[in-house]
C-alpha positions as CSV (number, residue, x, y, z in Angstrom):
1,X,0.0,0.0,0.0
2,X,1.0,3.4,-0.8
3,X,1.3,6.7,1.5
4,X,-1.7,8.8,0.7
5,X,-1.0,12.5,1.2
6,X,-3.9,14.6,2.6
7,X,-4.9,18.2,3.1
8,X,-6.8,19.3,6.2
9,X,-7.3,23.0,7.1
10,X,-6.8,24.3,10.8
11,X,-6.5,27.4,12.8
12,X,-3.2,27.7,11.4
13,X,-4.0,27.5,7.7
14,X,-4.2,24.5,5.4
15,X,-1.5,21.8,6.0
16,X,-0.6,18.5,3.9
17,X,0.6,15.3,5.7
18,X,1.6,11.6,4.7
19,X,-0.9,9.1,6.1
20,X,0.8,5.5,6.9
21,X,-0.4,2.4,8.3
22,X,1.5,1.5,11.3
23,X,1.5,-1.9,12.6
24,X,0.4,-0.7,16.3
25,X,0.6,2.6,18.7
26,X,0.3,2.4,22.5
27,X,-0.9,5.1,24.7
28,X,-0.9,3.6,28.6
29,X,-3.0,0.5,28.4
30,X,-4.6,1.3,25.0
31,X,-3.3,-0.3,22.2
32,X,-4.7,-0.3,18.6
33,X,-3.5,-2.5,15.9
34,X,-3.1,-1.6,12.6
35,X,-4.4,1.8,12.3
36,X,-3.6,4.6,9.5
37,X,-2.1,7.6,11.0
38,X,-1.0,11.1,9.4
39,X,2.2,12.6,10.0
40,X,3.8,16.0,9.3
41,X,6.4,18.4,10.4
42,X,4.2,21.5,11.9
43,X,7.3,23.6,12.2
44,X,6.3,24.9,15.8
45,X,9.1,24.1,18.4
46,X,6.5,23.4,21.0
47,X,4.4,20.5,19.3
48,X,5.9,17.3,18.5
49,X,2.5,15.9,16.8
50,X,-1.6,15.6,17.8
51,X,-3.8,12.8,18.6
52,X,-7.2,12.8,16.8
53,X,-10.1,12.9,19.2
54,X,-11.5,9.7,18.0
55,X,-8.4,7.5,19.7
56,X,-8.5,9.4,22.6
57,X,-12.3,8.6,22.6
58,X,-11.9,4.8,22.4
59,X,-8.7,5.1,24.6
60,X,-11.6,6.5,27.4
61,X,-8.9,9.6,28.2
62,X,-10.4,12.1,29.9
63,X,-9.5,16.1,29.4
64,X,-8.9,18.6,32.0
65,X,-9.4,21.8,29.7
66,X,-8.7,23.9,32.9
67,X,-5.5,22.1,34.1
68,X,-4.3,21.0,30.8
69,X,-3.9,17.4,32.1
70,X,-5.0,14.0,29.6
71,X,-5.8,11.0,31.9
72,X,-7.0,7.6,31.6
73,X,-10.4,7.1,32.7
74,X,-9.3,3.6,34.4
């Protein structure tokens, strides 16, 4: 299978990435097999890369906006 490359648009503009298929990722306890993921170079010093809602959703991580603090929901 070949990379796809996709175009979203964000609060910073529109952005391209590569989308790959990666045999697994792990986040705590939460692991998902086989799963496409995108990946790009922002160019901001201060993000290495984002998680999409929807894995953070079946991960069952909750979000404290006010304390900017990810958990597992355990």
């Amino acid at each position: 299978m070949q990379d796809k490359i996709v175009t979203y648009y964000g609060i910073g503009g529109k952005e391209h990435a590569f989308r790959k298929r990666v045999d697994q990722i792990q986040m705590g306890e939460f692991t998902v097999k086989d799963v496409e993921l995108d990946f790009n170079d922002f160019g901001y010093d201060d993000i290495n890369g984002l998680l999409g809602l929807d894995l953070l959703m079946k991960a069952g991580y909750i979000i404290n906006l006010s304390k900017l603090q990810m958990n597992e929901s355990n």
